[in-house]
N, C-alpha and C positions, 0 to 999 in steps of 0.2 A: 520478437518474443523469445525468452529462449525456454528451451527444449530440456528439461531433466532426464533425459535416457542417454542424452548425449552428452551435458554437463556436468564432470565427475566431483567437483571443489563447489565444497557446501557453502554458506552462509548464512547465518544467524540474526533476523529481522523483528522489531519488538514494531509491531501494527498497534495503531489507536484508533478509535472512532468516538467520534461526538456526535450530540447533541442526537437529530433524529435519524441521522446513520446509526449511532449506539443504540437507540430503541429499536430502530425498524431491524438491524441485525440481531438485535438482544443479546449481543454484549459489546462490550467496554474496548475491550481487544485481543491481540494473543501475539507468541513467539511463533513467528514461520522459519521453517530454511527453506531457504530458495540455491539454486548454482549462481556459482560468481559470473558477472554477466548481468544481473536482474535490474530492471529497472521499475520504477514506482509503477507504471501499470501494471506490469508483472507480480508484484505486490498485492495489489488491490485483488486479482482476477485468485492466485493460490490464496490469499487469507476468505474470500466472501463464496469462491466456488462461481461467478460470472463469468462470463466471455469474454468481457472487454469494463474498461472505468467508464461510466455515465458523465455527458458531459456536464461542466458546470461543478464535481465535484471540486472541492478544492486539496492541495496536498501541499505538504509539509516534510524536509527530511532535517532531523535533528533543531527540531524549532523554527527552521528557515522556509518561507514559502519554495516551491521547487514543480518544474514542468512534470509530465506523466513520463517523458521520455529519459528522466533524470537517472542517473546509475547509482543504485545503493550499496552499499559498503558492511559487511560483518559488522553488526553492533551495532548500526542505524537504527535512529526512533522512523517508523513513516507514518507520520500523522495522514486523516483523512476528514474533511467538514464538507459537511453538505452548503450549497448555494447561499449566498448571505442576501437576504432580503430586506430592504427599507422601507420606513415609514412615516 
């Protein structure tokens, strides 16, 4: 995880959330900075204020399905969907 006291080089994160992540957060999303370094957990934990990402979320960087441990990049979309369920 990294550490913003330590990491001085911003970046600029556009977060999204659906479906009942976007309810149960109540809202849509937001622009985070994070330090270069971040990775999509890292993401999830500074945009919702959590500890750690819930398993089973699912994540997305710039439209592509992508692991938690995935490195994001200044200007990155990071999508977030809760568990897909069938019937």
């Amino acid at each position: 995880m990294v550490d913003p006291a330590t990491d001085l080089a911003t970046m600029t994160i556009q977060v999204r959330f659906f479906a009942s992540l976007r309810e149960s957060l109540g809202r849509d999303g937001a622009d985070i900075a994070l330090p270069a370094g971040a990775r999509i957990a890292d993401v999830w934990c500074a945009a919702t204020g959590a500890q750690a990402l819930p398993a089973g979320i699912l994540c997305a960087v710039n439209h592509d399905y992508a692991a938690a441990d995935t490195a994001v990049r200044d200007g990155d979309e990071v999508a977030f969907f809760p568990p897909v369920t069938g019937g």
